[in-house]
Steps between C-alpha positions, in 0.01 A plus 500: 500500500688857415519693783402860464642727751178711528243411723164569385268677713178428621370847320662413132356124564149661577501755202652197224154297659298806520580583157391133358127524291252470820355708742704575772504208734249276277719178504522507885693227693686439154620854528644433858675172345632693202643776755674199680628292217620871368686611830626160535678461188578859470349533154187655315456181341616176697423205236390256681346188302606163698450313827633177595338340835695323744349264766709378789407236710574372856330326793471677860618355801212673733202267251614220694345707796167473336436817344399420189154308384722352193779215603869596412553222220255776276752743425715226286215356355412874422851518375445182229192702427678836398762326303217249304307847440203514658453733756340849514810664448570324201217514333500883564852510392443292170167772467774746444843355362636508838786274530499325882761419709491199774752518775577254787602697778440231781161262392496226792624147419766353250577780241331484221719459112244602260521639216471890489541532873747694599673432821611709776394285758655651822355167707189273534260808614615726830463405836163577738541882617302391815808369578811705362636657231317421190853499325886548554662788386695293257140400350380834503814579286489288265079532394602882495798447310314258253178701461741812372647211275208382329415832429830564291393212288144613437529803240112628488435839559239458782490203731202330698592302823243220620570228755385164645514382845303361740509675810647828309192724646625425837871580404390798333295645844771442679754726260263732460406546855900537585577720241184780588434419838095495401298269703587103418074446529449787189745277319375155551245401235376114375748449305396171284156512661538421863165491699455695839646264683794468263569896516472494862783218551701652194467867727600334816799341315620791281482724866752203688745531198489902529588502835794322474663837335518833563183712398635648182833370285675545223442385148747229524432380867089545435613269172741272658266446836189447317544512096430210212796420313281610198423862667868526633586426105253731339550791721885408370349497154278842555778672587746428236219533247422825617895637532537363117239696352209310513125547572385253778143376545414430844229260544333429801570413864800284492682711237423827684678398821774397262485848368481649810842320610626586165442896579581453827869407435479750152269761565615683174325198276112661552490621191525208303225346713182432327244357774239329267146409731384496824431183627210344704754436776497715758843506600561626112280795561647620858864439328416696161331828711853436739652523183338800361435321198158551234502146344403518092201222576228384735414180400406299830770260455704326707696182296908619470702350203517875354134501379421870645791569327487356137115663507679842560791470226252587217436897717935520534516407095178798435670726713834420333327573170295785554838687612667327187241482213206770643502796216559846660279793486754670256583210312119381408452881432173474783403837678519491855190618654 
């Protein structure tokens, strides 16, 4: 990307917008992204025309606690099902030429050697928080290290990060609860679908494991006490993405506590961030206002893998185009009111 030593200002960025052949303000939201993907790449017109997804996958120590309503031998059958093609994300990746991206950063059992998977297995899942550290610092390392690495090998200009794990909702309260210090209840949803009785145990649980630590840490101690391998490695991954020049799609839950890390140990990388729905979880919601964020969707949905954020590629490739391709008042010879 050629650097340009001027930085463009938020008043030329809102007169090259203003100037575009609409009402002031008529596109909205898109307007706000376009201002973003603008600023962020420090050009009137950032071409931006291709997303690759990456899913990484792990098991979670603390589902052994029973927190989940889903048994942890799901997240490598989910695994199988990513790699054979047919799960949501893929079909909504396929829907728009999305290429997808299936890491092992830790699934439970022997490792898997299939073909397509990429491996970057840091163990057999993490250890129960309830307990201990979710992870060693050497661990935490090394899913940092290879989330940053994976991203030097995937080119696109904008990329979506989903996940799979079961037990990941409770790893993601807990992060998320360390890192803003909101209340652990306002960040413990259902998860996979847990009943009452289920939420009540996995709430009782989830508060034992946060009192073994101090009330708030940071990013790497909130990811090393209570972290997925696969969030450790993404917020690795969101990072690096982010510091090369890309645009980042957020997705739900999981991947905004990984973001949250992520701009926790880089707080210069908000720019790049493009948080893509709200989700039904309620955790999601209390972490997104935390956040400050305005999410592109609303969609009431709560499933991971990157869906949220394959759903909101098509606004980032308008907004890319209405900066690039969108005739100018001048240009189209059109009188301004």
């Amino acid at each position: 990307m050629t650097s340009n030593p001027h930085r463009l200002s938020d008043a030329e960025i809102q007169a090259f917008i203003d100037n575009k052949t609409k009402p002031l303000g008529a596109l909205g939201q898109i307007e706000t992204l376009a201002a973003q993907l603008a600023r962020f790449r420090n050009t009137l017109t950032p071409r931006i025309e291709t997303c690759d997804l990456v899913i990484f996958a792990a098991d979670h120590g603390i589902a052994r606690e029973g927190v989940s309503a889903f048994p942890p031998e799901v997240t490598q059958q989910m695994v199988l099902n990513f790699l054979a093609g047919g799960a949501a994300a893929n079909v909504f990746a396929r829907s728009q030429n999305v290429s997808v991206h299936v890491v092992d950063a830790g699934v439970g059992g022997e490792a898997l050697m299939m073909p397509g998977l990429i491996s970057r297995r840091v163990g057999a899942g993490t250890q129960s928080s309830l307990h201990g550290p979710a992870m060693t610092e050497a661990q935490l390392q090394y899913a940092l290290a290879a989330g940053a690495e994976i991203v030097a090998q995937t080119p696109a200009d904008a990329l979506a990060f989903g996940e799979m794990g079961i037990g990941n909702t409770a790893s993601a309260s807990l992060v998320a609860h360390k890192l803003s210090g909101l209340a652990l209840d306002d960040l413990v949803g259902r998860g996979t679908g847990v009943d009452d009785a289920g939420l009540a145990r996995k709430k009782a649980i989830l508060a034992q494991a946060a009192a073994r630590t101090a009330p708030l840490l940071f990013a790497d101690q909130a990811l090393m006490e209570y972290a997925g391998f696969e969030m450790a490695m993404m917020a690795g991954a969101m990072q690096a993405a982010a510091e090369d020049g890309r645009i980042v799609l957020v997705d739900g839950f999981i991947a905004t506590a990984s973001a949250a890390a992520a701009l926790a140990r880089a707080p210069h990388i908000r720019p790049a961030l493009v948080f893509c729905h709200r989700s039904q979880e309620a955790g999601h919601r209390a972490l997104l206002e935390w956040l400050g964020a305005d999410p592109l969707l609303e969609l009431d949905m709560r499933l991971g893998e990157g869906t949220g954020a394959l759903l909101a590629w098509p606004l980032v490739k308008a907004a890319s185009a209405m900066l690039c391709d969108m005739a100018s008042f001048d240009s189209a010879g059109v009188s301004q009111g």
